[in-house]
C-alpha positions in Angstrom: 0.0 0.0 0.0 1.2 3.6 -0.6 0.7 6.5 0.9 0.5 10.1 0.1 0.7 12.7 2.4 -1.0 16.0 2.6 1.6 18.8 3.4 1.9 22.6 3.1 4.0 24.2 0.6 5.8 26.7 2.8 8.7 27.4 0.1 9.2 27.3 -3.6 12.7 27.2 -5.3 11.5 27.7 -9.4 15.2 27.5 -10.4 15.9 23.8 -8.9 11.6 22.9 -9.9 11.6 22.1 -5.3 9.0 22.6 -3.4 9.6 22.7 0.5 7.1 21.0 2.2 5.6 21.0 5.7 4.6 17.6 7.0 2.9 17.6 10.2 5.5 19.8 11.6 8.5 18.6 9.4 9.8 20.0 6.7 11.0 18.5 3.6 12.2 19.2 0.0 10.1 17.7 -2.7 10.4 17.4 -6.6 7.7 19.1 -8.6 8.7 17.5 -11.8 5.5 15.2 -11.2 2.9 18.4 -11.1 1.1 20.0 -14.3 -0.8 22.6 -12.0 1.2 25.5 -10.3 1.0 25.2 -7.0 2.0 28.2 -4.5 2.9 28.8 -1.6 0.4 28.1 1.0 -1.2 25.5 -1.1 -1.8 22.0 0.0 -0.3 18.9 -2.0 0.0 15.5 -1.6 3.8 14.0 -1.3 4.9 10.7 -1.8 8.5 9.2 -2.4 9.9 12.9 -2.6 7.6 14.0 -5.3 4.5 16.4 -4.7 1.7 14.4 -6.9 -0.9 16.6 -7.0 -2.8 19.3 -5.0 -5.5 18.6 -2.3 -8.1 21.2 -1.6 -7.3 22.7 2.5 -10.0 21.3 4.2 -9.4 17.7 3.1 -5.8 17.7 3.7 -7.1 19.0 7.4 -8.9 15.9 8.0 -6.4 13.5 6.4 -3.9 15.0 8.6 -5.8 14.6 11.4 -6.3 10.8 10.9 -2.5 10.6 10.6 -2.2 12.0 13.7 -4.4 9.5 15.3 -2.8 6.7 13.9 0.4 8.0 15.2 -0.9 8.9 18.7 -2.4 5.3 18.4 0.4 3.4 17.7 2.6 5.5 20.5 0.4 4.3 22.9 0.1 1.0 22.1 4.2 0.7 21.8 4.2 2.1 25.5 2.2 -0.2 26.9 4.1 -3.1 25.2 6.9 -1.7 26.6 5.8 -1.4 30.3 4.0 -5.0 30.0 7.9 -6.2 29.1 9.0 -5.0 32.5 
């Protein structure tokens, strides 16, 4: 299965065709050789492998982003309690 993930555009470097990316809260450079729209800063795409596929409209990449944050938050806890139930 492969994932895309909804980030922000917080940076664009035209010369090098990069698109810095934030990603809940990290931030990563990503290839826009991929993308037929513009895209601008501020926008929402979706980035997978280190290329920025497409653009995703704001509100959807809210909710996605929320659900990833779940599942993180999810599998945290259950790797804590595996941990404690190994003591």
């Amino acid at each position: 299965m492969c994932l895309a993930i909804p980030s922000k555009v917080v940076a664009i470097d035209t010369i090098n065709n990069i698109a810095t990316l934030d990603t809940l809260g990290v931030t990563r450079e990503a290839s826009l050789d991929l993308m037929s729209e513009e895209i601008h800063i501020g926008d929402y795409v979706l980035l997978h492998i280190g290329y920025v596929m497409g653009k995703i409209d704001k509100e959807q990449a809210k909710l996605s982003l929320e659900t990833y944050t779940e599942i993180i938050k999810t599998l945290e806890e259950e790797e804590r309690e595996l941990k404690e139930s190994m003591r």
